[in-house]
C-alpha positions as CSV (number, residue, x, y, z in Angstrom):
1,X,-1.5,-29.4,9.1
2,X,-3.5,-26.4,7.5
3,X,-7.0,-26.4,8.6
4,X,-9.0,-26.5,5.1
5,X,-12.5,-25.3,6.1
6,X,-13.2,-21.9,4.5
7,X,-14.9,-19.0,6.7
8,X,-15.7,-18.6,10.2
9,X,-14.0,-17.3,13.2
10,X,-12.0,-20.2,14.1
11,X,-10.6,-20.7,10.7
12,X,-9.0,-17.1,10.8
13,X,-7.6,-18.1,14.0
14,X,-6.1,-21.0,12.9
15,X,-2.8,-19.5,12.0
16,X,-2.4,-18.1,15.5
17,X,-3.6,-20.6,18.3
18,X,-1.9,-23.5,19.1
19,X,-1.6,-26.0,21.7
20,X,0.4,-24.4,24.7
21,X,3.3,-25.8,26.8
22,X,2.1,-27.2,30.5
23,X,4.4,-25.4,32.6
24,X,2.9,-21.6,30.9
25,X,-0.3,-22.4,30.1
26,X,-1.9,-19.5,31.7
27,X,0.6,-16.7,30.3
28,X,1.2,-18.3,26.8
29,X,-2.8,-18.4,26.6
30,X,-2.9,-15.0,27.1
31,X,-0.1,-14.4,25.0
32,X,-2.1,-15.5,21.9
33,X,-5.3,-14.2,22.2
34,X,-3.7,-10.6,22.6
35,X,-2.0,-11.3,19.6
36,X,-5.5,-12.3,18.0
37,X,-6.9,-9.0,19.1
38,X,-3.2,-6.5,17.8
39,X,-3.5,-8.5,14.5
40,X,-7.5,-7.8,14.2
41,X,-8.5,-11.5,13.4
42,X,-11.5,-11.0,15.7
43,X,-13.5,-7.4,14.5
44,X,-14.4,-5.3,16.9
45,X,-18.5,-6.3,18.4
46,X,-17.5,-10.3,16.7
47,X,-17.8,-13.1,19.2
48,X,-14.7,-15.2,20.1
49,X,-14.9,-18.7,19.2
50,X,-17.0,-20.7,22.0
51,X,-15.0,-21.5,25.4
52,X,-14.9,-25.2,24.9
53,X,-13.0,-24.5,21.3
54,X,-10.6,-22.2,22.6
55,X,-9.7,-24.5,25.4
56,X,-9.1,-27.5,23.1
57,X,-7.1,-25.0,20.7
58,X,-4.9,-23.8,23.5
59,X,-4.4,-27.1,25.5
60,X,-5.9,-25.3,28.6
61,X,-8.4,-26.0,31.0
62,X,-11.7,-24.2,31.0
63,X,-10.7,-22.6,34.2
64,X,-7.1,-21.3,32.9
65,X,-9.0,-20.0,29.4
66,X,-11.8,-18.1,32.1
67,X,-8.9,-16.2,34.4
68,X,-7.3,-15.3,30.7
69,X,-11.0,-14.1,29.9
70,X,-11.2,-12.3,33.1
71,X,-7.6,-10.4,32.6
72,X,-8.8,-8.9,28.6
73,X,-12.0,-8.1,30.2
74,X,-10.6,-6.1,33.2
75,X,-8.4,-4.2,30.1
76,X,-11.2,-3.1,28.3
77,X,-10.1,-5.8,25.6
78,X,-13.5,-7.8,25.8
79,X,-16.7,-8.1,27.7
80,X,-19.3,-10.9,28.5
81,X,-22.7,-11.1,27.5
82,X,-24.9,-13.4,29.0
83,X,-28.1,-15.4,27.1
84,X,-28.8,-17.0,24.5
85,X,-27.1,-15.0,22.1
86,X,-24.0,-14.2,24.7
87,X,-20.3,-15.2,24.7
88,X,-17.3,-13.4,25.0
89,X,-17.1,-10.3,22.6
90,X,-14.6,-8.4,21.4
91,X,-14.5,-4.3,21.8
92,X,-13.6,-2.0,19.1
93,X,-10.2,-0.4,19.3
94,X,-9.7,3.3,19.6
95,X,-9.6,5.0,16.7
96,X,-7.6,7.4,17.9
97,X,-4.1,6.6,19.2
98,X,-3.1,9.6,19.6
99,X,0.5,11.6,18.5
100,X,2.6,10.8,21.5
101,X,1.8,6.6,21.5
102,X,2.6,6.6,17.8
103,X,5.8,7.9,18.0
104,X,6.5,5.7,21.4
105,X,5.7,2.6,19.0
106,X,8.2,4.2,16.4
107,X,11.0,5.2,18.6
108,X,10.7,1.6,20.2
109,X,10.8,-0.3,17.1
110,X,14.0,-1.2,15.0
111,X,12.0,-0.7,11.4
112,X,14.9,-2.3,9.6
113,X,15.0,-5.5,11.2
114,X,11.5,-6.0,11.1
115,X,11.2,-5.4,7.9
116,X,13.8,-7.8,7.1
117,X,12.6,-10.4,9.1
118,X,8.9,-10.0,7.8
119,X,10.7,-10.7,4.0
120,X,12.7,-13.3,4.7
121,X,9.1,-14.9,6.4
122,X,6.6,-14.1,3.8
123,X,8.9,-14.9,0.9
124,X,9.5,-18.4,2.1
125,X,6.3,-19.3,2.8
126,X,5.3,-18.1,-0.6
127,X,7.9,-20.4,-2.2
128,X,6.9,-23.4,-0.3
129,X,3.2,-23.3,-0.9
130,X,3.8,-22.9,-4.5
131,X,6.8,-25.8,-4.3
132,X,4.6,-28.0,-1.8
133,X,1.3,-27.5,-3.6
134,X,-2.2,-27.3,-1.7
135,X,-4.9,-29.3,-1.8
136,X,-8.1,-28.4,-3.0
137,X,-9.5,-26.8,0.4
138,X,-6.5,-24.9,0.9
139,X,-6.8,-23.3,-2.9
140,X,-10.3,-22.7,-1.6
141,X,-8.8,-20.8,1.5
142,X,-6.3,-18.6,0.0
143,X,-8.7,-17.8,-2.8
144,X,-11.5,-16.7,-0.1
145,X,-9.1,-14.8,1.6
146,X,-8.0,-13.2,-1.4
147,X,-11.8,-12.4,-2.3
148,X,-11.8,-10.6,1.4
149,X,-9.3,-8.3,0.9
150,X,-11.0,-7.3,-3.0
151,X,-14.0,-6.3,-1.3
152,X,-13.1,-5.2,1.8
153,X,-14.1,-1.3,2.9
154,X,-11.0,0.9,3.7
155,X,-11.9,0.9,7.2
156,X,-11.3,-3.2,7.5
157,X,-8.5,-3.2,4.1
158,X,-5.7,-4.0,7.1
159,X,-7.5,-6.5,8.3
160,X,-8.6,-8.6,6.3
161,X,-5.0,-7.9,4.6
162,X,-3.6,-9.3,7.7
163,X,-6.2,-12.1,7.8
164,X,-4.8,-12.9,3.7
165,X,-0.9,-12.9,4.6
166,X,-1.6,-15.3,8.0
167,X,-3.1,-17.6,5.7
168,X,-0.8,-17.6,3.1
169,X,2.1,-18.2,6.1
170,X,0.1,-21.1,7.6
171,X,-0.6,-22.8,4.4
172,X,2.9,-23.0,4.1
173,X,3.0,-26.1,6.3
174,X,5.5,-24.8,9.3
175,X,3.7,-23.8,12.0
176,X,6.8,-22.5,13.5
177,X,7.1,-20.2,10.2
178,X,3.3,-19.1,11.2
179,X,4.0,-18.6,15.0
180,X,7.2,-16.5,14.0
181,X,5.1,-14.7,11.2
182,X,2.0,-13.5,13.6
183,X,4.4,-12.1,15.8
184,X,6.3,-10.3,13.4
185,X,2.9,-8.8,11.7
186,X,1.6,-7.8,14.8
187,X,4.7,-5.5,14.9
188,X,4.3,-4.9,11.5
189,X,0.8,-3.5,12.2
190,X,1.5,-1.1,14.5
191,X,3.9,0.9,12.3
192,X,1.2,0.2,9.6
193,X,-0.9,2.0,11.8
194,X,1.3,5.0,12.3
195,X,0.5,5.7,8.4
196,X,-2.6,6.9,6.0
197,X,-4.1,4.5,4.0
198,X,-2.9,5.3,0.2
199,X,-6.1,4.0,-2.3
200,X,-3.3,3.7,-5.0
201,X,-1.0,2.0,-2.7
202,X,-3.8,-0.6,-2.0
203,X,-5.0,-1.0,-5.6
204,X,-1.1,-1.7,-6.3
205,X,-1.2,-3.9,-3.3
206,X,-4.5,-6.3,-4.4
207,X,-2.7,-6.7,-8.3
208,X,0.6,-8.1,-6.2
209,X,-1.8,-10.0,-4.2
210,X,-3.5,-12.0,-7.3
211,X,-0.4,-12.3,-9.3
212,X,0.7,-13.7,-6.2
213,X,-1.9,-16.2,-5.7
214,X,-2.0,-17.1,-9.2
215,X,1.9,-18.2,-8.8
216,X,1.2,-20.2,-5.4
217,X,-1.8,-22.1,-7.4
218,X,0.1,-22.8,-10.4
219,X,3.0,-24.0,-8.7
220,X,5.5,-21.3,-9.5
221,X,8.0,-21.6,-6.9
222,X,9.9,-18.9,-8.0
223,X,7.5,-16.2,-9.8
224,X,5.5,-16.5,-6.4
225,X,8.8,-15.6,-4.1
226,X,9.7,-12.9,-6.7
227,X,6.1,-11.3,-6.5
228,X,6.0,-11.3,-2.5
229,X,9.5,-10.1,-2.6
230,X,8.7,-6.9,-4.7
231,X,4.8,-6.8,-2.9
232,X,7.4,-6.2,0.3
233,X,9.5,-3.8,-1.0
234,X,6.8,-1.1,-1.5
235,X,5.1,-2.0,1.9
236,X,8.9,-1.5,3.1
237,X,9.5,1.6,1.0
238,X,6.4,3.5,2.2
239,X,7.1,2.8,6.2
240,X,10.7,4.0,5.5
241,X,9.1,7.2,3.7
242,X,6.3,7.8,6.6
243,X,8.6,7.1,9.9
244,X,12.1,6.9,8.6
């Protein structure tokens, strides 16, 4: 079930970090807290959530989650700070990718499938939270989430995009729909960031995004799969302009 507390860091993780199976706990720990930090849930200089949460999130000992700690840290991912206010921080990302790593991402990625695959995700989940209904907490969520992307500065707009379309996918009630959909966004990102930021694209984007909601919330199964569908298209149609 959806986690219905609004705000805070482990909230946004919710849609990401689940328990882990015994025999990987170690890799698949590591797993998802990289895909934490490629989708952006975490801002660059924001503390992770405490080590006893994370532990109980992942299924893992203490020890395992500190050895996964170590490994980010030794890549530059993260860094410990000791005292009162310390914890386990995450660094910003380079700005700059640079020419040569973008089009290694490009030539390494079959656009059209994920593309596909990110539709076929994002539209069902839309359907079933409008079909299913949500509860008052979870309105509350996707609403907040909604608010985050309307006031968001360009330089976090992906983000906290992200951040709205993981929620919308775990509110759908499948975690295997939300564990397939994180992975496919974090692919989705990286050609996202291969791209310029259009201001007309993104005020197109946040009038798709509240028709959207407004369908989930009043229980318009198909008006909100219609609306994600064509919210898709032009995400689709600008990647395939940009890197086709």
């Amino acid at each position: 079930m959806a986690r219905e507390a609004v705000g805070g860091v482990g909230d946004r993780l919710a849609p990401v970090l689940r328990q882990v199976r015994a025999g990987n706990g170690f890799e698949e720990a590591l797993e998802q807290i990289l895909q934490v930090l490629r989708l952006g849930l975490v801002a660059g200089g924001e503390r992770l959530p405490a080590e006893r949460e994370l532990a109980e999130r992942l299924g893992i000992s203490r020890v395992t989650l500190r050895e996964v700690l170590k490994v980010l840290q030794d890549q530059g991912l993260v860094e410990s700070r000791r005292g009162r206010y310390g914890g386990t921080f995450v660094l910003p990302r380079p700005t700059d990718t640079g020419e040569a790593e973008l089009r290694r991402r490009i030539a390494e990625t079959d656009i059209e499938d994920v593309l596909r695959f990110r539709e076929v995700l994002e539209v069902g989940a839309a359907g079933l939270c409008a079909a299913h209904g949500l509860t008052d907490g979870q309105a509350a969520r996707l609403r907040a989430a909604l608010a985050g992307t309307h006031d968001a500065p360009l330089a976090e707009y992906r983000r906290l995009d992200t951040l709205f379309h993981l929620t919308l996918a775990e509110l759908s009630g499948s975690p295997s729909l939300t564990a397939q959909y994180a992975a496919v966004r974090a692919t989705v990102n990286d050609l996202l960031d291969c791209i310029p930021l259009l201001v007309r694209n993104l005020e197109h984007s946040q009038r798709q995004h509240t028709a959207l909601v407004e369908a989930v919330l009043e229980g318009d199964a198909d008006g909100a799969r219609e609306m994600m569908r064509e919210h898709c298209a032009g995400t689709a149609a600008l990647l395939r302009g940009f890197l086709g």
